[in-house]
C-alpha positions in Angstrom: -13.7 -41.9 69.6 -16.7 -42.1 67.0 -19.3 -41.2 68.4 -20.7 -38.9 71.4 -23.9 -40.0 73.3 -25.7 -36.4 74.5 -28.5 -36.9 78.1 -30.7 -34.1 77.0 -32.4 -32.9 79.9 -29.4 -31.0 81.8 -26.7 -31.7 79.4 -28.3 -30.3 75.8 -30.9 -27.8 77.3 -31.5 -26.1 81.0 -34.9 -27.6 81.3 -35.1 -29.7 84.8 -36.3 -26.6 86.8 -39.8 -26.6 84.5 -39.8 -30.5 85.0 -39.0 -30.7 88.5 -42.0 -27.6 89.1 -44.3 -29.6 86.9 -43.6 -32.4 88.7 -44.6 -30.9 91.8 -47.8 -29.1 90.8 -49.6 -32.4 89.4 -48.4 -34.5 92.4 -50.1 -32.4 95.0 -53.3 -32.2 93.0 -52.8 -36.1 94.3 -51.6 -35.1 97.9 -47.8 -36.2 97.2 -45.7 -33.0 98.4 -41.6 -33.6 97.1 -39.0 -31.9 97.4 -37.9 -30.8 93.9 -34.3 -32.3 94.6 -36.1 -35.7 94.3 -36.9 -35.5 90.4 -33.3 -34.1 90.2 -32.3 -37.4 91.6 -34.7 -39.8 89.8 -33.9 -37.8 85.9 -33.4 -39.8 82.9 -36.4 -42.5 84.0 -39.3 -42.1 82.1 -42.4 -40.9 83.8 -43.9 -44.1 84.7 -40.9 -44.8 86.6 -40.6 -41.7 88.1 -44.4 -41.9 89.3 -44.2 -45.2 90.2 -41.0 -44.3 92.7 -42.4 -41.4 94.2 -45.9 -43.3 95.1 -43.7 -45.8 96.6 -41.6 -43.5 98.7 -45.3 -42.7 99.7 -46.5 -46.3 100.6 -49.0 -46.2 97.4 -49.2 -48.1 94.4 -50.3 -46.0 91.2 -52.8 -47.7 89.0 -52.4 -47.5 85.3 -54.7 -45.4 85.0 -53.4 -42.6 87.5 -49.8 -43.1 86.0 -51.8 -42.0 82.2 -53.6 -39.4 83.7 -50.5 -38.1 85.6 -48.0 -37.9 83.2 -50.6 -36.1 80.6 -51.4 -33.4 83.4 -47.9 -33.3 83.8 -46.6 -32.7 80.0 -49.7 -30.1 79.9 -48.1 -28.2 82.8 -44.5 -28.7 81.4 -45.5 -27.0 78.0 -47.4 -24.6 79.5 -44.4 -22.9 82.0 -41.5 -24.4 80.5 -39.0 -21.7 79.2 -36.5 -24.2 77.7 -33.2 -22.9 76.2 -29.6 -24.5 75.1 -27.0 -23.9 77.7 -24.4 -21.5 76.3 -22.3 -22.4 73.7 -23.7 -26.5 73.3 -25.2 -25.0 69.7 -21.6 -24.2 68.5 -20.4 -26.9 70.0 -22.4 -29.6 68.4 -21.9 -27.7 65.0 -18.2 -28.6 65.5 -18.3 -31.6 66.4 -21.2 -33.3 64.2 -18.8 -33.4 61.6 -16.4 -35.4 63.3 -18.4 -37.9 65.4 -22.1 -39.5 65.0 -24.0 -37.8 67.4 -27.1 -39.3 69.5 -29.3 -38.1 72.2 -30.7 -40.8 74.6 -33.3 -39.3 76.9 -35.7 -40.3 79.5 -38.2 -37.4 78.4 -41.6 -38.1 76.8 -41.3 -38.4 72.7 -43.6 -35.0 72.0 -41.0 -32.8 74.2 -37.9 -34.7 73.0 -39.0 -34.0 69.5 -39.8 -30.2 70.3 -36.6 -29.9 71.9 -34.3 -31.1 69.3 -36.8 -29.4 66.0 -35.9 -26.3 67.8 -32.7 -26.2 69.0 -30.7 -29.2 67.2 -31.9 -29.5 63.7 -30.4 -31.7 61.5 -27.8 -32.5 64.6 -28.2 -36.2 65.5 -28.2 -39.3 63.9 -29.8 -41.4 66.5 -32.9 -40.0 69.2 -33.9 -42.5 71.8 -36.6 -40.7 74.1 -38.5 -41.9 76.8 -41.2 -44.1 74.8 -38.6 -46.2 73.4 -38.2 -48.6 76.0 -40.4 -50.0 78.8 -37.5 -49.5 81.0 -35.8 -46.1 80.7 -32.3 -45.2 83.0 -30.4 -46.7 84.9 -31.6 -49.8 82.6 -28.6 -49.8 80.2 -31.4 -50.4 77.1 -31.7 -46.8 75.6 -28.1 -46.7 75.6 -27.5 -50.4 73.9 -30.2 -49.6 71.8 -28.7 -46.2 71.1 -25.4 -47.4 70.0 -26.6 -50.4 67.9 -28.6 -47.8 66.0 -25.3 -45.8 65.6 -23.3 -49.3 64.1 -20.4 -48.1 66.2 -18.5 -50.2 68.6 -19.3 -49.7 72.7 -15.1 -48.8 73.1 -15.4 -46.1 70.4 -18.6 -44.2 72.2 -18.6 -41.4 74.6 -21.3 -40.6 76.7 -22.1 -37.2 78.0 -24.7 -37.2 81.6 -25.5 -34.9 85.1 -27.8 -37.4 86.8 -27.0 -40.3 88.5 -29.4 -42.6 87.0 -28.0 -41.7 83.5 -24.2 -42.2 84.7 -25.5 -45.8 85.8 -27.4 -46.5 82.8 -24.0 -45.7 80.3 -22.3 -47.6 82.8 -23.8 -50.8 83.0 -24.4 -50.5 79.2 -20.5 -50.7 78.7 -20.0 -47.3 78.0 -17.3 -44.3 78.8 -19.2 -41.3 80.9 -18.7 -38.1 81.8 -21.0 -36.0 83.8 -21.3 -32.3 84.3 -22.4 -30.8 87.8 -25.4 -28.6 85.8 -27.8 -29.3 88.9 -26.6 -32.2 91.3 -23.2 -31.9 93.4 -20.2 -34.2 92.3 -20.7 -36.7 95.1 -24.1 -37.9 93.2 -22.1 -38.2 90.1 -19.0 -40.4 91.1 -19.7 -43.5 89.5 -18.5 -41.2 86.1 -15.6 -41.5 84.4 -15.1 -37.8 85.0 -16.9 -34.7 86.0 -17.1 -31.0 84.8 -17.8 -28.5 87.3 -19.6 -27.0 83.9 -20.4 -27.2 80.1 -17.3 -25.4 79.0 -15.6 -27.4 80.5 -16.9 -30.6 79.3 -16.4 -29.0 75.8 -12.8 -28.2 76.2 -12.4 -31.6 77.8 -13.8 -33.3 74.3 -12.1 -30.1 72.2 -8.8 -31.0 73.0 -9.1 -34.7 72.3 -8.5 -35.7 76.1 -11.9 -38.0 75.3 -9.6 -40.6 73.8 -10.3 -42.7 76.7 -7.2 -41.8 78.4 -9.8 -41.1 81.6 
């Protein structure tokens, strides 16, 4: 293994809570009521995918203009209430590791909070930063993660991938890529198409500690 492919949303950082909430407040301001789970379930997409679903599940087509308006209401909310912090021990981790492996974060989030998130918490920590602007298409299209390792200039059977949402297990997958999830907010039976799952983030970093990541999944 060269290299290590990090979600961010739910793998580097607790944050999906704040999204799933801002989520919610902006869409009933356009009488759409969710259930949180749902943005739990549609995570890694960026957010003109994600309103774009949603207005489908409600027979409604979002203009262009509703989607812009949306998703700045919605980054407004999410800076305003978020509380974002690493999960426990992924700082130490990553200060281990970076010397090892080329490190990359591929995320579905809009650029400004990607950027804030890894300024903050992640300096210096990753080569390679794909957020949700980079692409048209964000997860499960397998682009941020091609993209991600071409930027890297290591080979697809040398990368690991690290997810906890479906659409970013099927976006590694379909890219060529090993992935293991962790359970951080959805049950294991929305994560099976991984090549393994941690019930939680020490044990995803014992898993790639003791070297167990050399494919032999």
């Amino acid at each position: 293994m060269q290299a290590i492919l990090f979600d961010m949303d739910g793998v580097l950082v607790d944050s999906m809570p704040y999204h799933a909430e801002a989520w919610d407040m902006v869409l009933k301001t356009v009488g759409i009521n969710i259930e949180k789970k749902l943005i739990y379930e549609l995570e890694g997409a960026n957010s003109r995918q994600v309103i774009d679903a949603i207005f489908r599940q409600f027979g409604r087509i979002p203009t262009d203009e509703e989607i812009q308006e949306i998703t700045r209401k919605k980054l407004e909310i999410f800076e305003r209430i978020a509380q974002v912090k690493p999960f426990d021990g992924i700082q130490e981790f990553l200060e281990t590791v970076k010397s090892k492996y080329k490190l990359a974060v591929v995320s579905g989030s809009h650029r400004q909070t990607v950027k804030k998130t890894i300024d903050t918490f992640f300096p210096d920590t990753f080569e390679v930063v794909i957020d949700g602007e980079e692409t048209k298409i964000s997860k499960p299209s397998p682009e941020p993660y091609l993209i991600a390792v071409r930027k890297l200039h290591i080979p697809k059977d040398h990368c690991l991938v690290v997810e906890n949402a479906p659409l970013g297990i099927r976006s590694a997958k379909s890219a060529g890529l090993r992935c293991i999830a962790i359970t951080t907010y959805l049950g294991r039976e929305y994560l099976k198409e991984a090549d393994w799952i941690a019930e939680n983030h020490r044990e995803m970093i014992a898993y790639i500690q003791r070297g167990t990541a050399n494919f032999s999944l």
